[in-house]
N, C-alpha and C positions, 0 to 999 in steps of 0.2 A: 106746649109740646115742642119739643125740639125738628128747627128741619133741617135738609140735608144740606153740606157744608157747600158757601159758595151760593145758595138762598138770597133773595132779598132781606128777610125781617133778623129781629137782633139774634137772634137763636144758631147756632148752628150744631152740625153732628160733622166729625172728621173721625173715617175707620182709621184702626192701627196701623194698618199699611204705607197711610199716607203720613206719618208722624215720623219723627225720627228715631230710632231702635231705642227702643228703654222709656221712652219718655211717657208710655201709659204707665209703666212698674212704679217710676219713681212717682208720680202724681199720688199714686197709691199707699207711698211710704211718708206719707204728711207727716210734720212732726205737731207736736201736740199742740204748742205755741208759734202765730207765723213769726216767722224772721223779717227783720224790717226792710225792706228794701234801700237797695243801693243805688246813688246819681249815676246815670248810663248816657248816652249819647249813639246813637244811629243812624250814619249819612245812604242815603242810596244816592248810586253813581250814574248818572244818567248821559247815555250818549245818544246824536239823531240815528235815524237809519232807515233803511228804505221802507219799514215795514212800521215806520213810526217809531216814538223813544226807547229807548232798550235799558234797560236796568242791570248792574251788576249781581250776582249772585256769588257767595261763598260756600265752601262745603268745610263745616268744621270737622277736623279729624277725630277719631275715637275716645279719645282721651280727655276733648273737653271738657271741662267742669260743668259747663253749663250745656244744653240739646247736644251732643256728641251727633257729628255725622246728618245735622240739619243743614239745611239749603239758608242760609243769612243773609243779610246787608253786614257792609262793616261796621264798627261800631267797640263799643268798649267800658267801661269805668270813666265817670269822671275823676280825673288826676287833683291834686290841688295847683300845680303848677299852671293849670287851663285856665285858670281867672288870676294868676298872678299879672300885677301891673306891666311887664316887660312885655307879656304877652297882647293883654288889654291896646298895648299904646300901639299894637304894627295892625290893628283892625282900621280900615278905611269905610266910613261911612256906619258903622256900628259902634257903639256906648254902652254903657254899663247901664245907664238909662233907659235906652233904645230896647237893649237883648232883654231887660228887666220887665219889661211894658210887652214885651212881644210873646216874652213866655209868662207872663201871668205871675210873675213872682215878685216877692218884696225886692227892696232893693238891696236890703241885709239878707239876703237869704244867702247862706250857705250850704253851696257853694252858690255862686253868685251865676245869675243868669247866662253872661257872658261866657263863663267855664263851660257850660253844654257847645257852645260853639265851637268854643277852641278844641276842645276834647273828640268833636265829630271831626273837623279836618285833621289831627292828630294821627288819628283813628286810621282814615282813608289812606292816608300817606305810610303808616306802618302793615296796615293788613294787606293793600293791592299796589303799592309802589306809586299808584295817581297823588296830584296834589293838588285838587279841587280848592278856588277861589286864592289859591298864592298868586300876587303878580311878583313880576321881577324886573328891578331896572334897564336890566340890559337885554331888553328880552324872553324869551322863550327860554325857561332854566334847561340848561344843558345835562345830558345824559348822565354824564360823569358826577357834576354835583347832586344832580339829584338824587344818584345811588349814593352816593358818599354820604350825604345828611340823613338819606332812610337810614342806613347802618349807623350813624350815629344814633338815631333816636332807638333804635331799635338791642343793638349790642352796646354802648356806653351811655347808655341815660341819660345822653341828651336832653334838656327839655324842647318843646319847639320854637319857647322865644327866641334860644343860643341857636338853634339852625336856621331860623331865619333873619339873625342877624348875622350869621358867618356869611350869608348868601344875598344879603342887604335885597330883604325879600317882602312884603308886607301881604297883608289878608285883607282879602275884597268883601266886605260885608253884605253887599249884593249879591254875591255866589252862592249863597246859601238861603234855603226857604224854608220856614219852618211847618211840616204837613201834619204831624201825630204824637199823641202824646200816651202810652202805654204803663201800664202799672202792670206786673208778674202776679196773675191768681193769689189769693194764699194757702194753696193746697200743697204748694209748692216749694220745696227746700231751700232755692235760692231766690231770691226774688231780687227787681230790680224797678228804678223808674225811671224811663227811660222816654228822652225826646228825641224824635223823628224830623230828622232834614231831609233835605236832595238837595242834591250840586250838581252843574251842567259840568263836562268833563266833552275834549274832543272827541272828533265822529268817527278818528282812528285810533281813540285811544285804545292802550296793550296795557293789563292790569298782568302784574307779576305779586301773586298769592305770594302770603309768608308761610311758608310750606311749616312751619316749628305748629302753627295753629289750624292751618286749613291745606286741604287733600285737593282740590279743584275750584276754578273758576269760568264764570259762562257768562257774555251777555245774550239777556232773551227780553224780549217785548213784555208785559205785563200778562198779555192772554196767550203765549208762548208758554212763559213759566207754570199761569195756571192750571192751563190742560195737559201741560207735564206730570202738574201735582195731581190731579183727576187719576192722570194714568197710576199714579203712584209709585214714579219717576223721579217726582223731587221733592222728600218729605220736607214738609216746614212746618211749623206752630203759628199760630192764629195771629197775630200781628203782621206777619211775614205776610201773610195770607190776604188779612186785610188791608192792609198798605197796598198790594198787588192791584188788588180791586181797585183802590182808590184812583189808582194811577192810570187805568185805561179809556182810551176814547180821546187822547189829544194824539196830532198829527206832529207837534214838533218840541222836542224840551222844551223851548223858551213859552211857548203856549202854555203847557201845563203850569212851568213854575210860574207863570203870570197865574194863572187860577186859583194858587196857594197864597199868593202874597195878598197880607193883610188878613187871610180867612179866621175864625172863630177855632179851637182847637181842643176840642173837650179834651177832660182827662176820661181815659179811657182803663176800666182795670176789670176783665171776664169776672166772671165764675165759671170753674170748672171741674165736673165731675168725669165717674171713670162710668161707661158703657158697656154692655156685652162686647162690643164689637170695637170698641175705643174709648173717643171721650165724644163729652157734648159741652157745650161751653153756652154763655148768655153775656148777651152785653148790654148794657141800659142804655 
């Protein structure tokens, strides 16, 4: 039997209200055969704050292809550019070995381990303007460049190896913690598989949303966001949800993502069905 969302045990029930508009209809409209899913990447942005870590939140605009007008983490498609070697060689302290052993994947796996990483700080830097784990030789990357290479990646297709060598910038491989790993139902039209980071980001950091994709952004503490979502405030889908959970109860970023490193990282993929009243989903 299913309990109420936000429960202890694997089961949960989340009403319509708390979902984002459409997302029971389409569950509904399964196609007959699932679709396979697609390489995805997911960083949450993590700043300190008085009331404990604070997590970014995005709101996709109506038109998204995928939860239209859900509450998100950034995140995205993996690129093939994301494991290409240019990219590979500006990693400090991560390998194609290292990301391969860390995510559980061969070492021929395509796309190669390594591409989920690239592809989440990608991700970050084009959907909220932050550029979680770049370091830069001269410092603290300046204002100026650092909107100038968002806009490249963003309007001239850029990739990110050519922006962080116009910017002689490297990727800290420590920045990044790998928490969850999500496969999309297959009741579902699109589906994806999708790896879950967090990146420490400063404690003033200002995320500037790429407004083409997303309507608003917020930071809120994990049990912040939740009793939003309770209110039926800030609809999300069950990963968003579960991630959230996972994340409360540490006192300072660097604490949590010490908890994450090295952790065991199931693959995780619900089942989900449609309810009177919404859906109900199961996790093994």
């Amino acid at each position: 039997m299913f309990s109420t969302e936000g429960g202890s045990g694997a089961d949960y029930r989340i009403p319509a209200h708390r979902l984002p508009s459409g997302f029971v209809e389409t569950i509904s409209q399964a196609p007959s055969r699932p679709s396979e899913p697609r390489e995805a990447a997911t960083v949450v942005l993590l700043r300190d704050g008085d009331g404990g870590p604070q997590a970014l939140l995005l709101r996709r605009n109506r038109k998204a292809g995928f939860v239209p007008r859900a509450w998100v983490f950034p995140g995205g498609r993996v690129d093939p550019a994301d494991g290409e070697d240019a990219l590979a060689e500006r990693w400090t302290g991560l390998g194609r070995e290292e990301a391969a052993t860390r995510l559980g994947l061969p070492r021929d796996a395509d796309p190669q381990a390594i591409a989920y990483y690239g592809a989440a700080v990608r991700e970050a830097i084009e959907e909220t303007g932050l550029w979680p784990g770049v370091t830069h030789a001269g410092g603290a990357l300046g204002s100026d460049a650092a909107k100038g290479s968002r806009e490249r990646l963003l309007d001239e297709g850029a990739t990110l190896a050519e922006v962080l060598g116009e910017i002689d910038a490297r990727l800290d491989g420590a920045a990044l913690e790998y928490i969850a790993h999500w496969v999309t139902p297959v009741v579902e039209p699109r589906r994806y598989d999708t790896r879950f980071f967090a990146a420490r980001v400063p404690s003033d950091a200002v995320a500037h949303h790429d407004e083409r994709e997303m309507t608003a952004s917020v930071w809120l503490t994990p049990q912040e966001a939740l009793a939003r979502h309770r209110e039926g405030r800030l609809p999300m889908i069950f990963p968003t949800i579960r991630t959230l959970e996972g994340l409360r109860g540490f006192d300072t970023v660097a604490e949590l993502l010490a908890h994450f490193r090295g952790r065991a990282i199931p693959r995780q993929q619900p089942e989900i069905v449609r309810t009177a009243d919404g859906v109900a989903l199961r996790v093994e």
